[in-house]
C-alpha positions in Angstrom: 42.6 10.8 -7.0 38.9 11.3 -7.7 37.4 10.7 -11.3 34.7 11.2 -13.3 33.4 9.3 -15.7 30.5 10.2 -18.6 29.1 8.0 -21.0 26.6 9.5 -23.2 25.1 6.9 -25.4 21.6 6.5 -27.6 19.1 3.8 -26.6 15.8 4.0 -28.6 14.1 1.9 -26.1 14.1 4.3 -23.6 13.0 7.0 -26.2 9.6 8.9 -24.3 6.9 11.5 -25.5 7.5 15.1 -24.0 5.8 18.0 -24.9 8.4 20.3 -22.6 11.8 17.9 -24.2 13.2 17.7 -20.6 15.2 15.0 -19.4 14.4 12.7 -16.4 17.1 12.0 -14.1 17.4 8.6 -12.1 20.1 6.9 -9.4 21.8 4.0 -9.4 18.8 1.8 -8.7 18.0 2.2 -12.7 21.2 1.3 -14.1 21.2 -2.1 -12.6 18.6 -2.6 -14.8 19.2 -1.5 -18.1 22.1 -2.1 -20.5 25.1 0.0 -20.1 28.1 0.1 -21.9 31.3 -1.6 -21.0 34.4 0.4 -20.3 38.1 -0.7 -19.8 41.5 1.5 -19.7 43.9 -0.2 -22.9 47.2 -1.1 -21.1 45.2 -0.9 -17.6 47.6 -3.3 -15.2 45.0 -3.1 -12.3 41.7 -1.1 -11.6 39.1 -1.3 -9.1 36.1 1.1 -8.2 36.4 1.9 -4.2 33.5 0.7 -2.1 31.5 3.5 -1.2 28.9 4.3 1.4 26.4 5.6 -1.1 26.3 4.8 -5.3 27.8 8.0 -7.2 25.8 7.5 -10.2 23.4 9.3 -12.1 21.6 8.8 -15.3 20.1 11.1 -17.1 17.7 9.7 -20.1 16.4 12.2 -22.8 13.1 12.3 -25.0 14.9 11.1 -28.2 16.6 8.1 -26.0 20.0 9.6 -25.5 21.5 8.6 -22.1 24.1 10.3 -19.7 25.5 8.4 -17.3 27.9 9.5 -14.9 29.8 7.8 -12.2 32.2 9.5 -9.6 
């Protein structure tokens, strides 16, 4: 089974000026270095996420500090 998972969260600190209000997208190298929220299944027995070859995560950070992050 494949899923996808989106947070979408607001972090004023990563709030930039842009004159065109487009987003910046990033890989996985960023979110191991910025807070991200913590996420658990209620009534979850047992849950892992598969080794991979290559990080399925992106983050997507807005001008007014709202975040998308996405993980496959």
């Amino acid at each position: 089974m494949t899923l996808y998972l989106r947070h979408y969260w607001q972090d004023d600190r990563l709030a930039f000026p842009s004159s065109s209000n487009k987003s910046r997208t990033f890989d996985a190298r960023l979110v191991k270095k910025i807070w991200v929220p913590d996420v658990f299944f209620v009534h979850s027995k047992r849950s892992f996420i598969h080794d991979t070859t290559m990080e399925n995560i992106m983050l997507r950070v807005f001008p007014d500090g709202n975040i998308l992050y996405s993980v496959r």
